[in-house]
C-alpha positions as CSV (number, residue, x, y, z in Angstrom):
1,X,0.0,0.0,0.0
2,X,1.3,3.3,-1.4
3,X,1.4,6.4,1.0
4,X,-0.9,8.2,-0.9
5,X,-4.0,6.0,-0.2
6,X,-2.6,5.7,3.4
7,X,-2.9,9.2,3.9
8,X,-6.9,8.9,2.1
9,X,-7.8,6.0,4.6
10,X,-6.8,8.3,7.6
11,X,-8.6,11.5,6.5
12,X,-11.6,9.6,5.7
13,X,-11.4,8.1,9.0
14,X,-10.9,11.3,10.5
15,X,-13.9,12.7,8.7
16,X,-15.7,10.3,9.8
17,X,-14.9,10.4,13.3
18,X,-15.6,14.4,12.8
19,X,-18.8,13.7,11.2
20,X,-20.1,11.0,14.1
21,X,-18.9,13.8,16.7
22,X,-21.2,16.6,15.0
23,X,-24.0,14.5,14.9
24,X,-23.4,13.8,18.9
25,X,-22.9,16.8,19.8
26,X,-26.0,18.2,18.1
27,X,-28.3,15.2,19.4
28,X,-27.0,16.6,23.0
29,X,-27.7,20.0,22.2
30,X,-31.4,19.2,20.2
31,X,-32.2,16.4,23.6
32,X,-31.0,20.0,25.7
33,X,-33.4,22.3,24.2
34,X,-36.3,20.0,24.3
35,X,-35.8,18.9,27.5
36,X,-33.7,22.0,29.5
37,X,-32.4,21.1,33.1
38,X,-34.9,22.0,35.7
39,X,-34.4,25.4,37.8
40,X,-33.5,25.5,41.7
41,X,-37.8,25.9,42.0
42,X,-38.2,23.1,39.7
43,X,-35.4,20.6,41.4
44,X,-37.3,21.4,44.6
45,X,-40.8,20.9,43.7
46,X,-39.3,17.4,42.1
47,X,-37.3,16.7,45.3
48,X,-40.7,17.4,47.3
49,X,-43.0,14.9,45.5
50,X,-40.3,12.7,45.2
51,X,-40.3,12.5,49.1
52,X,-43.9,13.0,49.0
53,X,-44.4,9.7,47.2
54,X,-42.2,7.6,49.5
55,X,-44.3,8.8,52.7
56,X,-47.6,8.1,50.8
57,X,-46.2,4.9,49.7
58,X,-44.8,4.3,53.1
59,X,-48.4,4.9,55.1
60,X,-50.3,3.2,52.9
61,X,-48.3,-0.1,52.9
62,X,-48.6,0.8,56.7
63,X,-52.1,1.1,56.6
64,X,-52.4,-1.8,54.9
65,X,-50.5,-4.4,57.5
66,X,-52.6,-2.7,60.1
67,X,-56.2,-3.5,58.3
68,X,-55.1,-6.7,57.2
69,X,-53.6,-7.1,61.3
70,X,-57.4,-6.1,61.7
71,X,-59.1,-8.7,59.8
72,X,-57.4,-11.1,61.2
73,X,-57.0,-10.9,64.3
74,X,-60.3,-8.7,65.0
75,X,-61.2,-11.5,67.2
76,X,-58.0,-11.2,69.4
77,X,-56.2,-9.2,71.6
78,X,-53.1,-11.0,71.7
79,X,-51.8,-12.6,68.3
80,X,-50.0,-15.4,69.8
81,X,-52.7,-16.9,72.1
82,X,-55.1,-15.6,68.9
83,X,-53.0,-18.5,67.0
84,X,-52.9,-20.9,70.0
85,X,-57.0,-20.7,70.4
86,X,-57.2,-21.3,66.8
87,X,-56.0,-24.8,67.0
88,X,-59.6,-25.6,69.4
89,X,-62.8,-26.1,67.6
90,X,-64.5,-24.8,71.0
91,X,-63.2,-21.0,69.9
92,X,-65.4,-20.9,66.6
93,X,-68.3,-21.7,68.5
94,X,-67.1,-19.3,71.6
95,X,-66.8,-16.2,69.0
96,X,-70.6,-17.2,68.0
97,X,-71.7,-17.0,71.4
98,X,-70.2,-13.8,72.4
99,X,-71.4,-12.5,69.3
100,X,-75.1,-13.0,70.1
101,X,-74.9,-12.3,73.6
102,X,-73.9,-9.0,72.3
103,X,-70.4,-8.8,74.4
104,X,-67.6,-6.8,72.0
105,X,-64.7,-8.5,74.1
106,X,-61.9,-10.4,72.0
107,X,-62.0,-14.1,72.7
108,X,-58.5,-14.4,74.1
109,X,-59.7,-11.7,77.2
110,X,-62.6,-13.6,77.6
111,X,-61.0,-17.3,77.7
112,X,-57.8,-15.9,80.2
113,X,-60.0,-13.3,82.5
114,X,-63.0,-15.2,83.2
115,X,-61.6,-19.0,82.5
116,X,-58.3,-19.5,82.7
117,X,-57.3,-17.1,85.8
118,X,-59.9,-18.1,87.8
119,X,-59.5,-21.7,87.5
120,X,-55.7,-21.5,87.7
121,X,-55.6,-19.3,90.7
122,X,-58.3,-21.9,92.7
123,X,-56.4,-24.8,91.7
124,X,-53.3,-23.5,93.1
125,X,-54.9,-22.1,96.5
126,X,-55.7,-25.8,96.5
127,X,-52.7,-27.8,95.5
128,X,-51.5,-25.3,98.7
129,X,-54.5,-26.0,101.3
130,X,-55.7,-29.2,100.0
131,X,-59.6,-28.0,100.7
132,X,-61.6,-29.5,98.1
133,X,-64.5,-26.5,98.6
134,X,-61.2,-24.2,96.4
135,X,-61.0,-27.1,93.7
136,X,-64.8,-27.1,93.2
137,X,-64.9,-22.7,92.8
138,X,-61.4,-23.4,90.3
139,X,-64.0,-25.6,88.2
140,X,-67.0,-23.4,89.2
141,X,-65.9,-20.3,88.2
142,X,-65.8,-20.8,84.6
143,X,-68.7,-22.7,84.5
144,X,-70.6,-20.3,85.7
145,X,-69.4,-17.6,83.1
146,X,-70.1,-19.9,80.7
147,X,-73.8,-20.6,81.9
148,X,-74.0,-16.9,82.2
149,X,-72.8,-16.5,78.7
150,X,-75.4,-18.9,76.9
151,X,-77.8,-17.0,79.1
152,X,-77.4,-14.1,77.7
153,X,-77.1,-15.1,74.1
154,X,-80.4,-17.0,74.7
155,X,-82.0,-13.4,76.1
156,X,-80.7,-11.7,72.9
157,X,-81.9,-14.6,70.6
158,X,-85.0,-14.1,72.0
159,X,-85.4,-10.7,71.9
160,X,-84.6,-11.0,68.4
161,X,-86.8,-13.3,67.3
162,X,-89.1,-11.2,69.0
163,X,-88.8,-8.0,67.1
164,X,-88.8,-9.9,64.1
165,X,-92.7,-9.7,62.9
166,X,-92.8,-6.0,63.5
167,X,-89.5,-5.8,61.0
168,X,-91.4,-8.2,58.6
169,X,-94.2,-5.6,58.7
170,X,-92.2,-3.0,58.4
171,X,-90.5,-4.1,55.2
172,X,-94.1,-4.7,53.9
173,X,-94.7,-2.0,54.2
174,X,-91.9,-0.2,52.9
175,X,-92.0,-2.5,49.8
176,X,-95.6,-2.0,49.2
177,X,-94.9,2.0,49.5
178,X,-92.4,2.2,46.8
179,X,-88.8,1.1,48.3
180,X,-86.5,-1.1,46.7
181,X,-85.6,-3.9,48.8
182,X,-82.2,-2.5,50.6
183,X,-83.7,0.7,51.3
184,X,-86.2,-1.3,53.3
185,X,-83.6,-2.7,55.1
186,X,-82.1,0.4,55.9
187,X,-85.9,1.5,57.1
188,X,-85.4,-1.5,60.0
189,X,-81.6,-0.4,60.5
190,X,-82.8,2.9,60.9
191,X,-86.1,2.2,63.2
192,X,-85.7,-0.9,64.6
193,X,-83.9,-0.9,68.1
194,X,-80.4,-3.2,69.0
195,X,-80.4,-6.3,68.3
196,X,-82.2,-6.6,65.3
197,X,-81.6,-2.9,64.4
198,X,-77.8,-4.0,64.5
199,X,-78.0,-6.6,62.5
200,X,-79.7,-5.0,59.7
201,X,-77.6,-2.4,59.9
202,X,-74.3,-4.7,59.1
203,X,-76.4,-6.2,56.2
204,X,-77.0,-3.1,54.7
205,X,-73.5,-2.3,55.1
206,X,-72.2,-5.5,53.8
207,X,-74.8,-4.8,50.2
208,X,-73.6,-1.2,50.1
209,X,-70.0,-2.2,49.8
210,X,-70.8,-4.8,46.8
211,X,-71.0,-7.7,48.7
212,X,-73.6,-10.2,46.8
213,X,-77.1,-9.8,48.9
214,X,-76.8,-14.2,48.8
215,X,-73.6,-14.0,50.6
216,X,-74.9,-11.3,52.9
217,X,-77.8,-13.1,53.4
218,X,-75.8,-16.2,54.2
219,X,-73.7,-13.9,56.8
220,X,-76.5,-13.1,58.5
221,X,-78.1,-16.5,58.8
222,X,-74.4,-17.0,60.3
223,X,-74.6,-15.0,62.8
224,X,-78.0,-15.1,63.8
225,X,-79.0,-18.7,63.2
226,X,-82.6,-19.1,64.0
227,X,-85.3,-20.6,62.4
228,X,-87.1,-17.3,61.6
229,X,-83.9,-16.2,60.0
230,X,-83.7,-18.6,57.6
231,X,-86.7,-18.7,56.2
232,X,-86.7,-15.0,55.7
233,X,-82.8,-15.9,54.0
234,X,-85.0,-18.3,51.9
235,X,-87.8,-16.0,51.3
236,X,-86.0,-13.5,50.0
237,X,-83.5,-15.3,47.9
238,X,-86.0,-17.4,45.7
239,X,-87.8,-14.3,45.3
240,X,-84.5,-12.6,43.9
241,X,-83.8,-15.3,41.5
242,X,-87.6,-16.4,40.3
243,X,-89.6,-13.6,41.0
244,X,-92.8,-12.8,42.9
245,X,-94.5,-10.4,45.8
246,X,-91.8,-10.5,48.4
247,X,-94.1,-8.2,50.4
248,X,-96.8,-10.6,50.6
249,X,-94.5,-13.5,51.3
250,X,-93.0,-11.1,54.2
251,X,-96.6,-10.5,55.7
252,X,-97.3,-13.7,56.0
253,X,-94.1,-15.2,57.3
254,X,-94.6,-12.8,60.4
255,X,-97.9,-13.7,60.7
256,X,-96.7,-17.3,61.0
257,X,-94.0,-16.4,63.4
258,X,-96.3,-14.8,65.4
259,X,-99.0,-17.5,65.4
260,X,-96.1,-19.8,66.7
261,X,-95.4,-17.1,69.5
262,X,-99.2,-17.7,70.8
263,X,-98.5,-21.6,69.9
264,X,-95.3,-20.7,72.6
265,X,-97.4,-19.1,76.0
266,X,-100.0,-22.1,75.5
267,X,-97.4,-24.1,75.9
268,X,-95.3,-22.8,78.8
269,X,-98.9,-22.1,80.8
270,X,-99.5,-26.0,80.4
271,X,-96.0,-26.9,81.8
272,X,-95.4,-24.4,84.0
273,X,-96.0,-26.6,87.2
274,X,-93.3,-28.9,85.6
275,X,-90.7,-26.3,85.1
276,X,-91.2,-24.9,88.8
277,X,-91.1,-28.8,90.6
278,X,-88.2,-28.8,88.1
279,X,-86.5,-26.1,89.9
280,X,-87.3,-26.5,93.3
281,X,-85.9,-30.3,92.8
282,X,-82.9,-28.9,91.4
283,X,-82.6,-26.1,94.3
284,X,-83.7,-27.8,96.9
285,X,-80.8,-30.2,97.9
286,X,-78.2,-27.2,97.6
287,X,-80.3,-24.8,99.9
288,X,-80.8,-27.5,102.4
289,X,-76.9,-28.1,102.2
290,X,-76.0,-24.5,103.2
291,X,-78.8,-24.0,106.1
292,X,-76.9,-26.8,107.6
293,X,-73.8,-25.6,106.9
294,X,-74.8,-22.6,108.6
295,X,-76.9,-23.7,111.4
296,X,-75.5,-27.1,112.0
297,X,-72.1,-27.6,110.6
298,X,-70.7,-30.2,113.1
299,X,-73.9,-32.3,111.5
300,X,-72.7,-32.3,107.7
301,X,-68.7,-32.0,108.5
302,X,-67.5,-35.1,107.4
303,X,-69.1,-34.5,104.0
304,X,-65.9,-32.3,103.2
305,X,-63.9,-33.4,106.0
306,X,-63.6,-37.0,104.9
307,X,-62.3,-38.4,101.9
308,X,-65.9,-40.7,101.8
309,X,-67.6,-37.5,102.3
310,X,-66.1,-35.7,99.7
311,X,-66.8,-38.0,97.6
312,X,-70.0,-38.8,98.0
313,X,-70.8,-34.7,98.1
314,X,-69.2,-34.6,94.1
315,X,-71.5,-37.4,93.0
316,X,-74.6,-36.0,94.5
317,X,-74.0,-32.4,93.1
318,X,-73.3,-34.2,89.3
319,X,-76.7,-36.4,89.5
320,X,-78.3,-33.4,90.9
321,X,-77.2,-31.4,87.7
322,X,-77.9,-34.6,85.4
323,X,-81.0,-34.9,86.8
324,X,-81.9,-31.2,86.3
325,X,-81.1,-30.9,82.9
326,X,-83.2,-34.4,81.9
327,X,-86.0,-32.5,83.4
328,X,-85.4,-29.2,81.3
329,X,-85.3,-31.2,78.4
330,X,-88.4,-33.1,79.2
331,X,-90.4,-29.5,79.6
332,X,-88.8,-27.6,76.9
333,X,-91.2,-28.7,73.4
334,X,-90.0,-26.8,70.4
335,X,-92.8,-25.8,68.1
């Protein structure tokens, strides 16, 4: 190769290399003028949303873990013994109960306040004394709550099924005056006092945020699972899907639930000598027990004195108990 074409190759190369660097350098400056570099203000205002974004970011993801904490564990105090209790099938139905007594106290409180504590602290006052009377309050004790609880649930059932034909009329009558069926709802919500007020209240809630009225329906037959409840589920589902006068159907579903109320006081006048011998059988041996306990306590020592005694004292209180349910079961008829 001659130095002449030598000397071409490297000032065509150069050109070249001139050539790309022009086109560079005015692609920068073209990309410069569209897009100039922000001001101080600008860089600022950038800055700003920038660290807006990541505190938004950061409180909603923080939001987030707490209503999620919330859904789960809405039920519990305490995570841990939340996660423990979950392991029984006795806390499902627990949650149930305190529901529809009414009580708002997470399960865990419940279970270590009125169960646990009570029974732990008389079983150890007895390990330490060895008097069985402390053993038979550590197993008392959260018996007795638990009576107490299904007690209370029972009054609030009650009351409920209660005020259920005036809210049956009262949705007739809403319907039949020109309201679609959730506003009618929210007509009981709205008039209707606690618990039934409540309730209807939570399953208007549960249709306004686009929950399917069967599944709301279903919740509410959930929590409230009576008779009454379910046929007004029924009622008003087949009436959704095929079609019909749901205030009609209404109407006379509380006129049947009040026909079985009057069905109800026949009954309990019949057996009401029944239920009172029921009770004084039941009463009667324990309030004997403490007037001699009070009056005459040398007489009835050895029944917690002795060993025999004791013994004998447990199995008369648990046939007395047997025996006082058999008889409640006997009396109660459902109609």
């Amino acid at each position: 190769m001659d130095t002449t074409t030598i000397i071409l190759f490297l000032l065509g190369a150069g050109l070249f290399g001139l050539c790309a660097l022009g086109l560079g350098a005015a692609l920068y400056f073209i990309q410069l003028f569209l897009s100039p570099e922000p001001s101080f203000m600008q860089q600022r205002l950038l800055r700003l949303k920038s660290q807006h974004k990541e505190e938004t970011s950061s409180v909603y993801q923080s939001e987030v873990r707490k209503i999620s904490q919330l859904l789960k564990d809405r039920n519990y105090a305490n995570a841990a013994l939340g996660r423990i209790l979950e392991q029984y099938s006795f806390t499902a139905r627990l949650k149930k109960s305190l529901y529809q007594a009414g009580f708002t106290i997470p399960v865990d409180k419940f279970v270590l306040y009125f169960m646990a504590i009570p029974f732990g602290a008389g079983f150890l006052l007895f390990l330490l004394t060895k008097n069985i009377v402390l053993l038979g309050l550590a197993a008392g004790i959260p018996l007795v709550t638990i009576v107490l609880l299904k007690v209370q649930q029972g009054k609030r059932l009650a009351k409920f099924t209660h005020q259920l034909p005036d809210a049956m009329n009262l949705m007739t009558s809403s319907l039949r005056a020109g309201h679609s069926f959730q506003s009618a709802i929210g007509v009981i919500a709205q008039e209707m006092p606690d618990p039934i007020g409540t309730e209807f209240a939570l399953l208007v809630n549960d249709i306004n945020l686009g929950i399917p009225v069967k599944d709301a329906m279903a919740k509410l037959t959930t929590h409230i699972d009576l008779p009454d409840v379910r046929m007004f589920s029924t009622a008003v589902l087949i009436q959704r899907e095929a079609g019909g006068n749901l205030a009609e159907v209404l109407d006379k579903l509380g006129y049947t639930i009040r026909e079985r109320f009057k069905l109800k006081g026949q009954i309990s006048a019949l057996t009401g000598q029944s239920r009172l011998t029921g009770y004084v059988l039941g009463c009667a041996p324990a309030a004997i027990f403490l007037l001699l306990f009070l009056f005459f306590p040398a007489y009835i020592a050895p029944l917690y004195e002795t060993p025999l005694g004791t013994f004998a004292l447990i199995v008369a209180g648990i046939l007395q108990l047997i025996g006082f349910f058999i008889m409640k079961k006997i009396i109660d008829i459902r109609v």
